[in-house]
C-alpha positions, -999 to +999 in steps of 0.1 A: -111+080-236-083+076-258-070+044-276-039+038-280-018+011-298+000-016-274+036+003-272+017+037-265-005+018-242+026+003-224+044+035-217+015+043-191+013+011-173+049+021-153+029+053-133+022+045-098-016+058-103-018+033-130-048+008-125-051-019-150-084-032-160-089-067-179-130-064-187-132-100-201-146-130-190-129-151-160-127-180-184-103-154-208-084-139-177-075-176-165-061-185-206-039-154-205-032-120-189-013-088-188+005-091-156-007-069-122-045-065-139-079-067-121-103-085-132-141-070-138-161-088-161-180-061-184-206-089-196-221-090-159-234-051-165-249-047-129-217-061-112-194-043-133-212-005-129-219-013-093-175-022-089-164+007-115-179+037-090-161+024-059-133+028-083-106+062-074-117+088-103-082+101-096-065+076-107-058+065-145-071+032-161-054+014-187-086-009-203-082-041-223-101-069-236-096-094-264-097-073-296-108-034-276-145-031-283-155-047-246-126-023-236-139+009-254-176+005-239-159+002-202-139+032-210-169+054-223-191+040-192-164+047-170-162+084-183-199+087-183-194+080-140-168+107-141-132+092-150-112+113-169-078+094-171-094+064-194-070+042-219-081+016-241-054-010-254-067-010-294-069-045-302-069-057-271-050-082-255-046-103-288-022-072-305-006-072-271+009-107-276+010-100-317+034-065-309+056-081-281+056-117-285+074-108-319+099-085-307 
């Protein structure tokens, strides 16, 4: 797993193979989003392991969350089932909006 800041995180999200992951709550995906992300609610653990193994290890996940710790413990569950290609947005979503709403 690696975390990276919003503008490192950003350079990944324009690969093909790029899947990414919003691990909040559907209440926090419905306020705001990064655009083209799926939704998988880490607080529901049995849905979310049961979802993250039909998941292609081949591809490469870009993670987020509202400040990165949901984020971080999806990424080190989803290396634990055998992804390799794991990226967690450090500070979540709310640096997101801080780094590129004031650019």
């Amino acid at each position: 797993m690696y975390n990276l800041p919003p503008e490192e995180w950003q350079k990944h999200l324009e690969d093909d193979n790029t899947v990414i992951l919003d691990v909040r709550t559907p209440q926090e995906h419905e306020q705001e989003v990064i655009p083209n992300s799926v939704l998988l609610n880490i607080q529901e653990s049995e849905s979310f392991i049961k979802e993250v193994q039909k998941f292609d290890k081949d591809k490469k996940y870009m993670v987020y969350c509202h400040a990165g710790g949901r984020s971080a413990v999806a990424c080190k569950l989803m290396q634990q089932f055998g992804f390799n290609d794991v990226y967690n947005l450090d500070g979540g979503i709310t640096e997101w909006k801080d780094h590129y709403e004031t650019q």
